[in-house]
C-alpha positions as CSV (number, residue, x, y, z in Angstrom):
1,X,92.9,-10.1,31.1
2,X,93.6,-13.9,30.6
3,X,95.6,-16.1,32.8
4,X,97.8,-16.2,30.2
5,X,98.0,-12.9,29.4
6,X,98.4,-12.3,33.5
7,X,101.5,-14.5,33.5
8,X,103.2,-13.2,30.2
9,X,103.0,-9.5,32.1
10,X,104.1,-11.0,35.7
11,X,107.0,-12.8,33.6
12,X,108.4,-9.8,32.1
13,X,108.4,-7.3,35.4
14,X,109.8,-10.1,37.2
15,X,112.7,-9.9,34.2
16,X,112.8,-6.3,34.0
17,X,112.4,-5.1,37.6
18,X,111.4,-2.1,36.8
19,X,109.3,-0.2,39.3
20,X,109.4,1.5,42.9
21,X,109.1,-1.4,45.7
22,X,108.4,1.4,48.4
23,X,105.6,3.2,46.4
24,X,104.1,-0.2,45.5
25,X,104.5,-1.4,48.8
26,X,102.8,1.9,50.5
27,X,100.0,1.7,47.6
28,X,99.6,-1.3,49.0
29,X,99.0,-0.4,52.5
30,X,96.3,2.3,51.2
31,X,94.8,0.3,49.3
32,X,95.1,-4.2,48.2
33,X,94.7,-3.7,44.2
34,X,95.3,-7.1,42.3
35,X,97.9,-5.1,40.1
36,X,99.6,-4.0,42.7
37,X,100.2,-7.2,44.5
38,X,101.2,-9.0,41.4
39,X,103.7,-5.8,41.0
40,X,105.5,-6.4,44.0
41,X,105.4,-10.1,44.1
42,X,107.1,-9.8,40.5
43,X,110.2,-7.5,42.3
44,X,110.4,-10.2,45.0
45,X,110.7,-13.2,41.8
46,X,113.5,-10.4,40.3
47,X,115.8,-10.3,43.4
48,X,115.9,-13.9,43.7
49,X,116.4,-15.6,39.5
50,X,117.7,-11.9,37.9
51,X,118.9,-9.8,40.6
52,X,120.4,-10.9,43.6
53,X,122.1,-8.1,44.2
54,X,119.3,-5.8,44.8
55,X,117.7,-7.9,47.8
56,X,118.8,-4.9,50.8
57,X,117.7,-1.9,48.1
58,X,114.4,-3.8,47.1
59,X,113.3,-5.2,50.6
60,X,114.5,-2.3,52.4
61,X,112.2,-0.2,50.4
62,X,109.2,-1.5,50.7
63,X,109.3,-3.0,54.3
64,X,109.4,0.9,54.4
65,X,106.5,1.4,52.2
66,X,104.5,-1.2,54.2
67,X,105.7,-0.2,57.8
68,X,105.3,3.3,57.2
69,X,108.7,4.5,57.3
70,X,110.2,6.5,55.0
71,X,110.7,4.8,51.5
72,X,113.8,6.2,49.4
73,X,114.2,6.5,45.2
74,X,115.8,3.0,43.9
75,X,119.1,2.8,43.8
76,X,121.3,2.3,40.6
77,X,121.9,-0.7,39.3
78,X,125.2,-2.0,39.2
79,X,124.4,-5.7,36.8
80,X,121.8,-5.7,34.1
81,X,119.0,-8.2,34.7
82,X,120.3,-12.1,34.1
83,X,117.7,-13.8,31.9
84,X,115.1,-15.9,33.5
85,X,114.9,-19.4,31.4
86,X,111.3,-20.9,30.4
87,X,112.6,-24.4,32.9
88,X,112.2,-21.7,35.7
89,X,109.2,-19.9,35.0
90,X,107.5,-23.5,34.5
91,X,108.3,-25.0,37.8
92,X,107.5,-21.9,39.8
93,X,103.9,-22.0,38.3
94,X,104.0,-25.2,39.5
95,X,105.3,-24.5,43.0
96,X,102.9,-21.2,43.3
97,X,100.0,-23.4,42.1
98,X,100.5,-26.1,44.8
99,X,97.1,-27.1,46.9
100,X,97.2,-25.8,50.7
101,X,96.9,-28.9,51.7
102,X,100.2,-29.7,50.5
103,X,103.1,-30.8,53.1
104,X,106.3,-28.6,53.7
105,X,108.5,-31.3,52.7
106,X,107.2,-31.6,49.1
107,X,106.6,-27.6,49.1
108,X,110.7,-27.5,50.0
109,X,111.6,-29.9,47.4
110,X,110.0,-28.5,44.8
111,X,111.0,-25.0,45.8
112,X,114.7,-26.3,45.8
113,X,114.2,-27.2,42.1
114,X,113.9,-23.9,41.1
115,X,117.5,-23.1,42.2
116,X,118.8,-25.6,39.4
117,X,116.9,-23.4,36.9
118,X,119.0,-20.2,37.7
119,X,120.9,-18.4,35.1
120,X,124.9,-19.8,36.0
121,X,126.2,-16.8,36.6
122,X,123.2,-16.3,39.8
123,X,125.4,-18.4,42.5
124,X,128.4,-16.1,41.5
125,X,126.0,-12.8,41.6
126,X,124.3,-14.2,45.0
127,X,128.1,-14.2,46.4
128,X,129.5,-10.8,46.2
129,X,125.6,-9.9,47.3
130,X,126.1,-11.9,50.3
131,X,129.4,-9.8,51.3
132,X,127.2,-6.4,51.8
133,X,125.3,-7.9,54.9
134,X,126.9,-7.3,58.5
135,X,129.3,-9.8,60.3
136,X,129.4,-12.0,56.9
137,X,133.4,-11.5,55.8
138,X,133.6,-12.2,60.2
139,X,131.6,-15.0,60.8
140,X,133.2,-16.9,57.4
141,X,136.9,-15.8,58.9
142,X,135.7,-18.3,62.0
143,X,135.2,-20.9,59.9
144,X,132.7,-23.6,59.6
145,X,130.8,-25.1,62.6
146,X,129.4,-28.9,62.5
147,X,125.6,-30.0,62.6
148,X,124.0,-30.0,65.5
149,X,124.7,-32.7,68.0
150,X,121.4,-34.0,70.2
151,X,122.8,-36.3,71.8
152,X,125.0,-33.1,73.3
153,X,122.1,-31.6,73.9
154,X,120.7,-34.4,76.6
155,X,120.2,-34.3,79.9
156,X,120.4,-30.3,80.5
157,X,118.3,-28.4,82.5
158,X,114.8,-28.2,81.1
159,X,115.2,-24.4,81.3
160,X,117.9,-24.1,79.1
161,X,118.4,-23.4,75.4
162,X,120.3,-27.0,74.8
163,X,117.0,-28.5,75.7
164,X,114.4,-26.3,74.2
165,X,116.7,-27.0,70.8
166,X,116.5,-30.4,71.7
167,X,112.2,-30.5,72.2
168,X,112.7,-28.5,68.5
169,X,114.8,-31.2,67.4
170,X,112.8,-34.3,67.9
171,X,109.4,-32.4,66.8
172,X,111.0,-31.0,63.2
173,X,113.0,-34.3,62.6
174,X,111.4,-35.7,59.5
175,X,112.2,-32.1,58.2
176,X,115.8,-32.5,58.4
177,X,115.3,-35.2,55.7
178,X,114.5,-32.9,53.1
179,X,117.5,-30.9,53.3
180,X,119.6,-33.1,54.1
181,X,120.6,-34.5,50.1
182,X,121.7,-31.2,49.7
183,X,124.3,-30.5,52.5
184,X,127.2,-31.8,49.8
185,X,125.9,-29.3,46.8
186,X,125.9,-26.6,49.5
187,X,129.1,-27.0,50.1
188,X,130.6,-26.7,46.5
189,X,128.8,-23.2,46.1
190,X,131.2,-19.9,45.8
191,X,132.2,-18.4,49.0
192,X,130.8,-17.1,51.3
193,X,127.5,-18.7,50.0
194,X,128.9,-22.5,51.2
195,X,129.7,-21.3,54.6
196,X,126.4,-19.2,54.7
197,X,123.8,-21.5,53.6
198,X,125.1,-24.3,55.4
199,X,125.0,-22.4,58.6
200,X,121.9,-21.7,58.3
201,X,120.5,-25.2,57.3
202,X,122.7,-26.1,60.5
203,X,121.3,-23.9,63.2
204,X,118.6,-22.9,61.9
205,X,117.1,-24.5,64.8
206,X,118.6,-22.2,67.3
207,X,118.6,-18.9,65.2
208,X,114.4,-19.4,65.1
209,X,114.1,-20.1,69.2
210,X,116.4,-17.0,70.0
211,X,114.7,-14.9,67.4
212,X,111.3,-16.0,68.9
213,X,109.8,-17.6,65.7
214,X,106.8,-19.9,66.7
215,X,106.5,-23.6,64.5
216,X,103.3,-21.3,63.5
217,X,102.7,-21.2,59.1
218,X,102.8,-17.3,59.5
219,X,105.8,-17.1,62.1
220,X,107.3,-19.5,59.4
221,X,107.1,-16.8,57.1
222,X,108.3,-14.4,59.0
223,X,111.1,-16.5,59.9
224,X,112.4,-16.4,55.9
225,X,112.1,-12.8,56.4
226,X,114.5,-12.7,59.2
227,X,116.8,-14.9,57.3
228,X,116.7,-12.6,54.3
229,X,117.3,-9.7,56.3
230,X,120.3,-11.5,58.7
231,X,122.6,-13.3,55.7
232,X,120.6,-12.3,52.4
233,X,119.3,-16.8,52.5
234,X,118.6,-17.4,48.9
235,X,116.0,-20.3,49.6
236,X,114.0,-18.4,52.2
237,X,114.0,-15.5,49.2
238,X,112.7,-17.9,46.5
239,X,109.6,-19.2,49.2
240,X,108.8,-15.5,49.7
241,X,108.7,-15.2,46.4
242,X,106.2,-17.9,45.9
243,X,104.2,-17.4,48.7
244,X,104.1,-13.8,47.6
245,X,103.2,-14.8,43.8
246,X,100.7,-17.4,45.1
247,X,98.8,-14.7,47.2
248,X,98.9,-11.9,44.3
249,X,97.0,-14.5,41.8
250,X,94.8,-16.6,44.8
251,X,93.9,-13.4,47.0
252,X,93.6,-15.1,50.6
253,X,91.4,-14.0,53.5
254,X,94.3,-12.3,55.7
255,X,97.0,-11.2,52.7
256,X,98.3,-8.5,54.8
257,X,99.1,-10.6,57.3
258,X,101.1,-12.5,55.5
259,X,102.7,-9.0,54.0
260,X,103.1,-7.8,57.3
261,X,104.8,-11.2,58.6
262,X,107.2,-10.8,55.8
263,X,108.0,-7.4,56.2
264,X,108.3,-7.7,60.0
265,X,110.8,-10.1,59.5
266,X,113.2,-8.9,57.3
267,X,113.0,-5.7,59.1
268,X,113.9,-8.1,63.0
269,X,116.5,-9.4,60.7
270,X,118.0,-6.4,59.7
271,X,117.7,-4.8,62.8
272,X,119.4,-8.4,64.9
273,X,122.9,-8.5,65.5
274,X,124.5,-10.8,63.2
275,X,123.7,-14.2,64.3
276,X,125.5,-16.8,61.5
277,X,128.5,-16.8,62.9
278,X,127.2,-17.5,67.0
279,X,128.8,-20.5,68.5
280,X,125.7,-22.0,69.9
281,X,127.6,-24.8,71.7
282,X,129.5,-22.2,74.1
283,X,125.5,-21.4,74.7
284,X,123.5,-24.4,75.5
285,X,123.3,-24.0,79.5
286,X,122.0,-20.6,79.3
287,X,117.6,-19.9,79.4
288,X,116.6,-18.8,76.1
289,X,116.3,-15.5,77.7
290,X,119.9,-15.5,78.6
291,X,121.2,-15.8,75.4
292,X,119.1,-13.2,74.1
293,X,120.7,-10.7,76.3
294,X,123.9,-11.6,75.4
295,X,123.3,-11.8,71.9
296,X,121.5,-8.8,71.9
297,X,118.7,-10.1,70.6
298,X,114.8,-8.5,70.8
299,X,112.4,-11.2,69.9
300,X,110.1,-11.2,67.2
301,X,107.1,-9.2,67.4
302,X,104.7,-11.6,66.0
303,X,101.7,-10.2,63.9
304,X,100.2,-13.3,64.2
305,X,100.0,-13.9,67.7
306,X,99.2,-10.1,68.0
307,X,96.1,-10.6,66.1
308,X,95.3,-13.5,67.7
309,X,95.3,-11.6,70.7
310,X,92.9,-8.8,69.9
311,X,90.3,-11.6,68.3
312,X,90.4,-13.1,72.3
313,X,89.4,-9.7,73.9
């Protein structure tokens, strides 16, 4: 099959959706078959420009599938499909094509395009999806919180969580600047998506440190899962999406690590308390450990440092 041809039929199951995640996902884990891959990497481009809605059934099912828990038939759908326009399909080639050497800054910025090339009716869609995940109708009830303040954050105990977000802080700075043009859009999306996706972009931070996600690429990854799994966080769906797409035409050494990373993720996130609506500030003079027991969080499991682990024995 052609390049071409391999995009026209990744194009139109991405726009259908049609298919089993949990049996592609367990086929999969038997065994790593191109068509496969590009299958499920096609469901993940579905939930986020034609589906939103179907995020919990579609990533609930194959985490299953991969995991090896048990997988379930697809639910019905509610919505038909939204279209997917050419614009899109064009700069996600573009985004899945990028060089690895490429930085996170440009990767974010040209991901963040893609969410200008949605169907109009995808924010509204992405809303009501948003209400299905625990704590959200709560944690928007408490209202918005501000960015983070470092200069709150000085001179606490080095053991404490104000400072570790601070050390976080300083390190991830010239992030911050890529995100930061968008704070005003953010805010002028539907409920609850304004209060959700700013909180995010706002303590995002904090929400990584207590959930034990390392700076590391793969943690990274994992960390979108999490996300996914904790508030339904439309830009850490479109990067899996990517990554995922990128992986199912490039075939890396180590694929199912990334899958697994993923997967991992959005099952911690799932699993995790809901964490959007924590007022980190009440917080800061507590050991990271601290806060996890009060939050009732279990840190993340990381495949990555797991593996890394076995190569040292």
């Amino acid at each position: 099959m052609t390049l071409v041809a391999t995009k026209n039929a990744f194009e139109a199951m991405a726009e259908s959706g049609v298919g089993d995640a949990g049996a592609l996902a367990l086929g999969l884990r038997r065994e790593m078959t191109s068509l496969g891959l590009r299958a499920l990497a096609a469901k993940a481009v579905h939930v986020v420009a034609a589906a939103p809605e179907r995020m919990i059934d579609i990533y609930d099912n194959a985490a299953a599938g991969w995991l090896g828990a048990a997988v379930f038939p697809p639910r019905f759908r509610t919505s038909e499909p939204l279209p997917i326009s050419r614009d899109f399909w064009t700069s996600f080639w573009d985004v899945a094509n990028l060089p690895p050497q490429t930085s996170s800054g440009e990767f974010a910025q040209r991901t963040l395009t893609l969410a200008g090339q949605l169907h109009p009716l995808a924010n509204e869609r992405m809303a009501v999806a948003a209400l299905a995940y625990p704590g959200a109708v709560e944690a928007v009830a408490g209202g918005a919180r501000g960015p983070l303040d470092l200069a709150a954050l000085t001179g606490r105990s080095p053991a404490s969580l104000a400072y570790a977000i601070h050390q976080a802080a300083v390190t991830a700075a010239h992030a911050d600047t890529v995100f930061h043009d968008i704070r005003p859009l953010l805010r002028q999306m539907p409920p609850p998506l304004d209060y959700i996706n700013l909180q995010v972009l706002q303590s995002r931070i904090p929400l990584g440190l207590v959930g034990g996600y390392s700076p590391v690429w793969l943690d990274q990854v994992a960390f979108g899962g999490f996300l996914m799994g904790q508030v339904g966080h439309h830009y850490s769906a479109l990067t899996t999406a990517v990554i995922l797409s990128a992986i199912s035409v490039n075939r890396p050494p180590g694929l199912e690590l990334v899958l697994e990373s993923i997967f991992r993720g959005w099952v911690h996130g799932r699993a995790t308390p809901p964490l959007i609506g924590v007022p980190w500030e009440e917080l800061w003079d507590l050991r990271v450990d601290q806060v996890r027991e009060a939050l009732q969080v279990v840190p993340f499991d990381s495949p990555y440092l797991a593996a890394i682990r076995r190569q040292s024995q």
